[in-house]
C-alpha positions, 0 to 999 in steps of 0.5 A: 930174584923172587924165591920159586916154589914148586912142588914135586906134584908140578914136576910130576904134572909138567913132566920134569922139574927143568919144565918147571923152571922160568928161563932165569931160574934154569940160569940160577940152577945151572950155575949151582950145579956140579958138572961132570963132562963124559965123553958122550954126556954132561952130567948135571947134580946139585941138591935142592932143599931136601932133594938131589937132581940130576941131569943128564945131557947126551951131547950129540942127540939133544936129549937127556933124562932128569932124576930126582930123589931124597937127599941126605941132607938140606940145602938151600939155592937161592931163589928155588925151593922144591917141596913135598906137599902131598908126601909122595917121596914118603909115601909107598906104593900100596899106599898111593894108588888108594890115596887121593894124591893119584887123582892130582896126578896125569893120567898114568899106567903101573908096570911091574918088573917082576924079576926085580920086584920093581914097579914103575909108575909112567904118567902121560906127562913124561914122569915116572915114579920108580919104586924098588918094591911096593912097601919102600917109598920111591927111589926116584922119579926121573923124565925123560928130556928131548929136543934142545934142552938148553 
């Protein structure tokens, strides 16, 4: 198989990385993935270049949720590659509303938790970027997944 890149701008674009993945490139990260079964839930965790993912599968109601956010460390998945073009995982909050990267994005709205001086990024496409405050980069962007995921 062909290596696959993509970037976390596509993900953004697309509404989460599964969406990204061809149907043998889903095959290729399900099968690198740790699983942990719960007993409303699977979890899905595995690490990507410089990034972990998660993915959570809720077992009765077909929906989930994806995480994704900088890893520790590198590694390699055969045959998929994760990049970060435009430095959106290290780009903070102040910074990327004034910065071109926002116009390559969907269109979006900012909700500011105040009481946990978060600030959360929602596109129409599904994405939302997560800040914990507004100088740190993003702790995570996570979509939402419905109807039959696998």
């Amino acid at each position: 198989m062909e290596r696959l890149n993509i970037d976390l701008i596509d993900i953004i674009n697309n509404g989460g990385f599964l969406k990204c993945l061809p149907a043998l490139a889903q095959d290729a990260f399900f099968r690198h993935c740790q699983i942990e079964t719960m007993k409303s839930a699977i979890l899905y965790t595995a690490k990507i270049g410089l990034f972990d993912i998660e993915i959570g599968v809720d077992k009765k109601e077909h929906s989930g949720y994806e995480l994704i956010n900088l890893s520790e460390d590198n590694h390699e998945v055969s045959g998929i590659a994760i990049h970060d073009t435009y430095g959106i995982m290290k780009t903070n909050f102040n910074a990327l509303l004034p910065a071109n990267i926002i116009q390559l994005l969907p269109e979006h709205t900012v909700n500011h938790i105040d009481n946990i001086e978060q600030i959360e990024i929602h596109f129409c496409s599904g994405s939302t970027i997560i800040y914990q405050q507004a100088d740190l980069s993003p702790a995570v962007i996570s979509s939402t997944l419905k109807g039959v995921i696998f």
